[in-house]
PARO-269930 format. One record per residue: x, y negated, z negated of N, C-alpha, C in turn. Coordinates in steps of 0.05 Angstrom, whole numbers, padded with zeros to 5 digits. Each point is the difference from the previous one (the first is absolute). Example, Ala and Ser with C-alpha at 12.3 -4.5 7.8 and 13.67 -1.06 7.14 Angstrom:
BEGIN
+--------+--------+--------+--------+--------+--------+--------+--------+--------+
!    n_x !    n_y !    n_z !   ca_x !   ca_y !   ca_z !    c_x !    c_y !    c_z !
+--------+--------+--------+--------+--------+--------+--------+--------+--------+
!  00264 !  00114 ! -00156 ! -00018 ! -00024 !  00000 !  00018 ! -00024 !  00000 !
! -00007 ! -00021 !  00014 !  00016 ! -00024 ! -00001 ! -00015 ! -00022 ! -00014 !
+--------+--------+--------+--------+--------+--------+--------+--------+--------+
***
This chain:
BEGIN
+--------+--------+--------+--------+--------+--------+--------+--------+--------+
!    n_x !    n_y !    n_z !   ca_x !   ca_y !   ca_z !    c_x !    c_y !    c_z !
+--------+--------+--------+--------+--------+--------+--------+--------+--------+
!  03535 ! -02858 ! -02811 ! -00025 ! -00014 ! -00005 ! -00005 ! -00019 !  00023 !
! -00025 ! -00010 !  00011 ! -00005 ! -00007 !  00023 !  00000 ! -00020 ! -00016 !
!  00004 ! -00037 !  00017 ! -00010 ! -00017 ! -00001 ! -00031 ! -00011 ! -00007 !
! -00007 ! -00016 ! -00011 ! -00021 ! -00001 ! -00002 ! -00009 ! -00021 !  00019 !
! -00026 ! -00002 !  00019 ! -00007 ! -00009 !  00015 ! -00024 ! -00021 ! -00019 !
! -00001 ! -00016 !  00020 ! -00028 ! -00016 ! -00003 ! -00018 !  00004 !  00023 !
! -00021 ! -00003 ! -00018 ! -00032 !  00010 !  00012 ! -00003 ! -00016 !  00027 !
! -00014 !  00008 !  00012 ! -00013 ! -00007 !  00034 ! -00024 ! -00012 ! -00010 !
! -00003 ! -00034 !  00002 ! -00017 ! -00004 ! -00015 ! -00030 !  00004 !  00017 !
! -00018 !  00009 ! -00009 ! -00026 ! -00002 !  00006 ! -00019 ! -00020 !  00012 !
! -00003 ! -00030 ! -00020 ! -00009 ! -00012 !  00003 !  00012 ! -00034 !  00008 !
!  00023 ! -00002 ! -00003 !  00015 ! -00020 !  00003 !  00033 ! -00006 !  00007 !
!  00010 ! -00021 !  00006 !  00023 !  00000 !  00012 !  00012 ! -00008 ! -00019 !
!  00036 !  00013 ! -00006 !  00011 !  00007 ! -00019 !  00013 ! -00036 ! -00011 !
! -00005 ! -00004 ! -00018 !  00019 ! -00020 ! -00012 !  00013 !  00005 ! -00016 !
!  00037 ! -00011 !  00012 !  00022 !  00001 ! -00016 ! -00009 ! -00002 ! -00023 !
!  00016 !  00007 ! -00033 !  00004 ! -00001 ! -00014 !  00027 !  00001 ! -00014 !
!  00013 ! -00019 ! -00028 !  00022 !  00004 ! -00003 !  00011 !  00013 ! -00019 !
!  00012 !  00016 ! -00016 ! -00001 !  00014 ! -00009 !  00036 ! -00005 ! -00021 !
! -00018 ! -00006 ! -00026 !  00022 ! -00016 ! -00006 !  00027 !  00029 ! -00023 !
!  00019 ! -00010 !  00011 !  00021 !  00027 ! -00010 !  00008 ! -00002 ! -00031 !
! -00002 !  00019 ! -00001 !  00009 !  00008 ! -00030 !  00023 !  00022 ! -00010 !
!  00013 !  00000 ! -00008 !  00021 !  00020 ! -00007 !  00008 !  00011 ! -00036 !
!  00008 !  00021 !  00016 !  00009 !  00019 ! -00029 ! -00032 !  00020 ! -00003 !
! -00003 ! -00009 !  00020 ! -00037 !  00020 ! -00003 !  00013 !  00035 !  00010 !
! -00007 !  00026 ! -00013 !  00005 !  00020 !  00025 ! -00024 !  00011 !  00004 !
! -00008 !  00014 !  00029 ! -00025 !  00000 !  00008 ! -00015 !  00012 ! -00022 !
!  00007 !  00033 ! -00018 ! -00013 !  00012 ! -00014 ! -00005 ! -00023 ! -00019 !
!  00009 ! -00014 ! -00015 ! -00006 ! -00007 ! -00019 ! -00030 ! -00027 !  00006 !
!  00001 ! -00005 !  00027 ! -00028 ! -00011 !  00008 ! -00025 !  00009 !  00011 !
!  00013 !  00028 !  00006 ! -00033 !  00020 !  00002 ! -00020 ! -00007 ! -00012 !
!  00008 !  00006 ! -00025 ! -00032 ! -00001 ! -00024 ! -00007 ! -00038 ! -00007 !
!  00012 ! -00018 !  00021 ! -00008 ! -00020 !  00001 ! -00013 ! -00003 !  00017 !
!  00001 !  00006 !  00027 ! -00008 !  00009 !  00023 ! -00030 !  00011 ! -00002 !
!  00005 !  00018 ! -00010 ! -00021 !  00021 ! -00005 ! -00026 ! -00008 ! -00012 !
!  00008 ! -00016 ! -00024 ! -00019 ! -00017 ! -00012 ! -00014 ! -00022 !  00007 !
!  00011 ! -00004 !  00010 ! -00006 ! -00038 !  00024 ! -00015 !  00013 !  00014 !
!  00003 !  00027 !  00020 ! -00019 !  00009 !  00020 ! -00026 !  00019 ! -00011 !
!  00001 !  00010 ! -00020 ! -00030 !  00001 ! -00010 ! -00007 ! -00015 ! -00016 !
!  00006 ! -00016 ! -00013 ! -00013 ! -00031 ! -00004 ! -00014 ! -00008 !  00015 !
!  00015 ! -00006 !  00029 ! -00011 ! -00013 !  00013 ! -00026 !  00010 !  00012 !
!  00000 !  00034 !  00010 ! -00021 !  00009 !  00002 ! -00022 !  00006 ! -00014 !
!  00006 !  00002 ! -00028 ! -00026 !  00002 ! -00018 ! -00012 ! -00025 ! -00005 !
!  00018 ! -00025 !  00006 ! -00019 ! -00028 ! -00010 ! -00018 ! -00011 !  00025 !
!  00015 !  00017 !  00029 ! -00020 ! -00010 !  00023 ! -00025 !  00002 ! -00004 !
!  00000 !  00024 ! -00016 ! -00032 !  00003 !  00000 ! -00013 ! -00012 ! -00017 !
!  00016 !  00005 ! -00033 ! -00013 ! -00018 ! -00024 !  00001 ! -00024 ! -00003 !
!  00024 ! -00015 !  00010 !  00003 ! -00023 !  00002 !  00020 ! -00013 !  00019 !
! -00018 ! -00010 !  00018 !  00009 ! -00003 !  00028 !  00033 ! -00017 ! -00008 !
! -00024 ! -00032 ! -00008 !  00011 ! -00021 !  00003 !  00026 !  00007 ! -00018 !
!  00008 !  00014 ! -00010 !  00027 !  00009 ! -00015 !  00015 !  00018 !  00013 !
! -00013 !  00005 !  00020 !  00008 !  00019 !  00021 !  00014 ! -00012 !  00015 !
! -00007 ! -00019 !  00011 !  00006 ! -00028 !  00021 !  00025 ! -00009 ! -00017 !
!  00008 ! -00005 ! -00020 !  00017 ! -00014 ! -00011 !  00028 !  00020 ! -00006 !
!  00001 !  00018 !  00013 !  00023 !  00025 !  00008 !  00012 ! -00005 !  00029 !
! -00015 ! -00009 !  00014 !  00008 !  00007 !  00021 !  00013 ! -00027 !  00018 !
!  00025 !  00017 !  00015 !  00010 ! -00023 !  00010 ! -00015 ! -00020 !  00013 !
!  00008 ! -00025 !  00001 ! -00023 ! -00027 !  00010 !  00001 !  00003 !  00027 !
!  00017 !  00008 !  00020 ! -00007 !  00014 !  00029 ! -00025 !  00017 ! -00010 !
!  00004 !  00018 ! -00006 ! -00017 !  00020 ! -00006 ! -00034 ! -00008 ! -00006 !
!  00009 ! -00022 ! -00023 ! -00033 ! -00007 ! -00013 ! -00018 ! -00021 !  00023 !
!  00021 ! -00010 !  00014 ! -00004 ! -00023 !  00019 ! -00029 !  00021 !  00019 !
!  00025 !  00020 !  00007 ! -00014 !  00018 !  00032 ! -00021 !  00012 ! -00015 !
! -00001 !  00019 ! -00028 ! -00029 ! -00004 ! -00013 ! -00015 ! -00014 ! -00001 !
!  00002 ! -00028 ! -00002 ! -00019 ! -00020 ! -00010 ! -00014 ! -00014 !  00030 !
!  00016 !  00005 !  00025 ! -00021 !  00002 !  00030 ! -00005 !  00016 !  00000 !
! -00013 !  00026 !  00000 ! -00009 !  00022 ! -00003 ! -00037 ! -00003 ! -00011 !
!  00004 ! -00023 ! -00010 ! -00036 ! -00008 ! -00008 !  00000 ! -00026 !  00002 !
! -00018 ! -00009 !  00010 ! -00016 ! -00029 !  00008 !  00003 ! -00020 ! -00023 !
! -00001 !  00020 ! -00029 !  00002 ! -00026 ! -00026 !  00024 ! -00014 !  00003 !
!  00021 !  00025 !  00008 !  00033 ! -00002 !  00001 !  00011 !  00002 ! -00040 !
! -00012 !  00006 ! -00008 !  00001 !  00015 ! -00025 !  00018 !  00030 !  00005 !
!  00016 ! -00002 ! -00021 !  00019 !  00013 ! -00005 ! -00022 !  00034 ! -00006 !
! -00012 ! -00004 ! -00021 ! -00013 !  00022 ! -00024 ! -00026 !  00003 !  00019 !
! -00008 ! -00016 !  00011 ! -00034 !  00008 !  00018 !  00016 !  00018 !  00014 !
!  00025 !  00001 !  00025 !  00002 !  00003 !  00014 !  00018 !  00032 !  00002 !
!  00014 !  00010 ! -00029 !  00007 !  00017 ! -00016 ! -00020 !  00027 ! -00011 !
! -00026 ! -00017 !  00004 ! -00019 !  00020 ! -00011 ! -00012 !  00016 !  00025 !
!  00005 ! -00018 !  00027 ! -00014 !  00016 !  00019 !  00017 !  00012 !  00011 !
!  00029 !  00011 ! -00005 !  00015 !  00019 !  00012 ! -00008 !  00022 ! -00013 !
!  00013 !  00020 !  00013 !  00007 !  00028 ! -00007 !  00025 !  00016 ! -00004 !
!  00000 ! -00009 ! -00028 !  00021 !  00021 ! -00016 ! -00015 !  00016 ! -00016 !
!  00023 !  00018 !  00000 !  00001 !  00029 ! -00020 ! -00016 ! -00012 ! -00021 !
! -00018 !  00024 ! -00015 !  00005 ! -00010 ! -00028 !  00018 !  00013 ! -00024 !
!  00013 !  00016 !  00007 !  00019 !  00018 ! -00012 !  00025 ! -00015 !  00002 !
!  00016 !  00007 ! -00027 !  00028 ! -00016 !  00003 !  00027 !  00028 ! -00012 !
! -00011 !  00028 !  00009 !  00011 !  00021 ! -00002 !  00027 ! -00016 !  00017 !
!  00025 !  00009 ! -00017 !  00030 ! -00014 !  00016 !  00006 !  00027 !  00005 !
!  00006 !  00001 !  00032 !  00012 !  00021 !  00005 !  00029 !  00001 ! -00006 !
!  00012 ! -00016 !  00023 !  00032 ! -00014 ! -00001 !  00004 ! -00022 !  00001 !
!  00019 ! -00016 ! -00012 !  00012 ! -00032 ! -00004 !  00021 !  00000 !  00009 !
! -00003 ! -00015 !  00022 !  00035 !  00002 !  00009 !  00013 ! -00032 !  00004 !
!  00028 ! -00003 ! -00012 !  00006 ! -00029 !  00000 !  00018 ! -00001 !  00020 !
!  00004 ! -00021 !  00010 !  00024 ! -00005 !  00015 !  00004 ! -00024 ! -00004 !
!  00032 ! -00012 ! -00004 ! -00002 ! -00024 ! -00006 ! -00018 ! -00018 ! -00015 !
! -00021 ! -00024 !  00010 ! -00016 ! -00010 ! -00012 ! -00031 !  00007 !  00013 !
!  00001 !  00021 !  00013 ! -00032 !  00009 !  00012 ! -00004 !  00028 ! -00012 !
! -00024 !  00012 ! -00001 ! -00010 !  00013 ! -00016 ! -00024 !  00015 !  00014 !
! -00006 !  00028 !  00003 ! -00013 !  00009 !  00017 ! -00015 !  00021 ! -00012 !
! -00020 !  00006 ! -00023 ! -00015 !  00013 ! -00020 ! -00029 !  00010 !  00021 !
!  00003 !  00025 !  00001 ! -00012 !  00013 !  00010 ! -00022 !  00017 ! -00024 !
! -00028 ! -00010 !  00009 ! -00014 !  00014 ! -00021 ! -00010 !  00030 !  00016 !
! -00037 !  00006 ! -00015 !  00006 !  00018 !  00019 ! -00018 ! -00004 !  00018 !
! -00016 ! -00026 !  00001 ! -00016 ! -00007 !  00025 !  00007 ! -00024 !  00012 !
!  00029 ! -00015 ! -00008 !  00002 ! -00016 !  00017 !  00023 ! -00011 ! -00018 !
!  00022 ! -00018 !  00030 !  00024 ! -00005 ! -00007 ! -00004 ! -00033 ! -00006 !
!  00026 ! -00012 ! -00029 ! -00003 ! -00030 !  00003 !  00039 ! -00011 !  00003 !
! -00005 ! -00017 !  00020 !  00028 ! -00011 !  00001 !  00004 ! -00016 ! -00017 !
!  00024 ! -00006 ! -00019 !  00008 ! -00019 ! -00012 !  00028 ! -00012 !  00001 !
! -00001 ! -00025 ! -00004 !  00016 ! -00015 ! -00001 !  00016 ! -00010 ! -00031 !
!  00024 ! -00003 ! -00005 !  00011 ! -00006 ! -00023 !  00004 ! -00030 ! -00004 !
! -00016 ! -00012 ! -00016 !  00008 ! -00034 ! -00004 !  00016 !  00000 ! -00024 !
!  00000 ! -00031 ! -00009 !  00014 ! -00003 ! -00021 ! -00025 !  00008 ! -00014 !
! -00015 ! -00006 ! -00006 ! -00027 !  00003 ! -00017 ! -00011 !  00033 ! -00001 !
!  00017 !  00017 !  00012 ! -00019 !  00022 !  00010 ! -00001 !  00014 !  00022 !
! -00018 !  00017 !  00000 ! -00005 !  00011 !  00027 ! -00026 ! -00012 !  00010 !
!  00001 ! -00001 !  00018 ! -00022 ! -00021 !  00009 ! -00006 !  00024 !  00028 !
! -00037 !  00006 !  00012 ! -00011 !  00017 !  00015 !  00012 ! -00016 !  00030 !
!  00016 !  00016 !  00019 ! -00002 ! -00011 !  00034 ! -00019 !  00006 !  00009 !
! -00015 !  00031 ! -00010 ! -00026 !  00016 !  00022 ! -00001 !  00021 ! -00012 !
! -00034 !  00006 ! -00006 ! -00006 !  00022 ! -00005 ! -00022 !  00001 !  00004 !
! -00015 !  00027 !  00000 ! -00014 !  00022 !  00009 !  00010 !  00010 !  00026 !
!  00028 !  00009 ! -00002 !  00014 !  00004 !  00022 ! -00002 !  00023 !  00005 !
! -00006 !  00019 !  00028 !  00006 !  00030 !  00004 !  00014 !  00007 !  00027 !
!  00012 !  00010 !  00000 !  00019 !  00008 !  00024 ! -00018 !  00020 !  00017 !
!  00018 ! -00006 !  00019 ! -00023 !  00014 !  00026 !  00014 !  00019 !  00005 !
!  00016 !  00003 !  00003 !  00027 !  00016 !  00005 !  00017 !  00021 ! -00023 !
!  00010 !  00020 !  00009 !  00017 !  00010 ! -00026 !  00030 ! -00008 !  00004 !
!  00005 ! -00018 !  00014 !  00025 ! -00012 !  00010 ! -00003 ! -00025 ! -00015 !
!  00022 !  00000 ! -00022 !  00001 ! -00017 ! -00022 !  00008 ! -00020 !  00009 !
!  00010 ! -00003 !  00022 !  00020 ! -00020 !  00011 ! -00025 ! -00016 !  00016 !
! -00023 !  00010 !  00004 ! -00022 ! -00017 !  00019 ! -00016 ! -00017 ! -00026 !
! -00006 ! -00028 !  00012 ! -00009 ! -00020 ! -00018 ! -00029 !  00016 ! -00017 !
! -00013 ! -00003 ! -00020 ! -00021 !  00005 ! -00014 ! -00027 ! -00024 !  00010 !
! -00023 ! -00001 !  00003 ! -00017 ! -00014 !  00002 ! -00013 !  00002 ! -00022 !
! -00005 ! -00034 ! -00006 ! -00012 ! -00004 ! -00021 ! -00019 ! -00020 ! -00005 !
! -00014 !  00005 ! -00012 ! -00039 ! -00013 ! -00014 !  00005 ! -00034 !  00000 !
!  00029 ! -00005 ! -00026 !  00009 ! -00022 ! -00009 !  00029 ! -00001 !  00016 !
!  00007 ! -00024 !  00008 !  00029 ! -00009 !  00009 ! -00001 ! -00026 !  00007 !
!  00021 ! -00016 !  00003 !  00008 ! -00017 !  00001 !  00011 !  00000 !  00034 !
!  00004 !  00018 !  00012 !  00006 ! -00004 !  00023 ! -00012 !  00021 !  00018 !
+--------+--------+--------+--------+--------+--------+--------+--------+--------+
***
């Protein structure tokens, strides 16, 4: 199994995030947590932004929220372009990141104490070289 990379961000420069550890977790058993956090998060971008915004890491919502002049989280959510499909192809965990591939676009996640929380998505790879970063719509870096 390849490593999972993080996305080449599109629109902004990457801010650290910390990613707090948890144990006794094994990856299978966090897939379908994974999985769920990442079309969540894509079906509420569209229905409901501002709940949208409240998934995603605060790097993340930060570099969204310059992205529009209000600096609004949910204004600035509605003028991207994601999928509207949340068909899950594959969920793959590693450790505490999370890499749910739908079938029009990829979302990174991160494992908190609270959750999985979105790093970037409307992600698509340019490449069929898994190992080359994904560019994406939403990111934090």
């Amino acid at each position: 199994m390849h490593p999972l990379r993080m996305p080449r961000a599109r629109h902004v420069a990457l801010v650290g995030s910390v990613v707090v550890s948890l144990s006794g977790c094994g990856a299978a058993s966090l897939e379908p947590t994974a999985r769920d956090a990442a079309v969540s998060f894509v079906r509420e971008a569209s229905s409901d932004p501002g709940r949208a915004c409240g998934q995603l890491v605060d790097p993340t919502r930060k570099a969204v929220e310059q992205t529009d002049p209000s600096g609004d989280c949910a204004t600035a959510l509605r003028k991207t372009k994601l999928a509207q499909g949340a068909d899950v192809v594959r969920t793959t965990v590693q450790g505490h990141s999370a890499e749910v591939v739908l079938r029009d676009d990829i979302v990174f996640l991160s494992l908190f104490r609270d959750g999985w929380r979105v790093m970037a998505a409307g992600c698509r790879r340019t490449s069929q070289d898994l190992a080359q970063p994904a560019d994406c719509e939403i990111s934090g870096g």
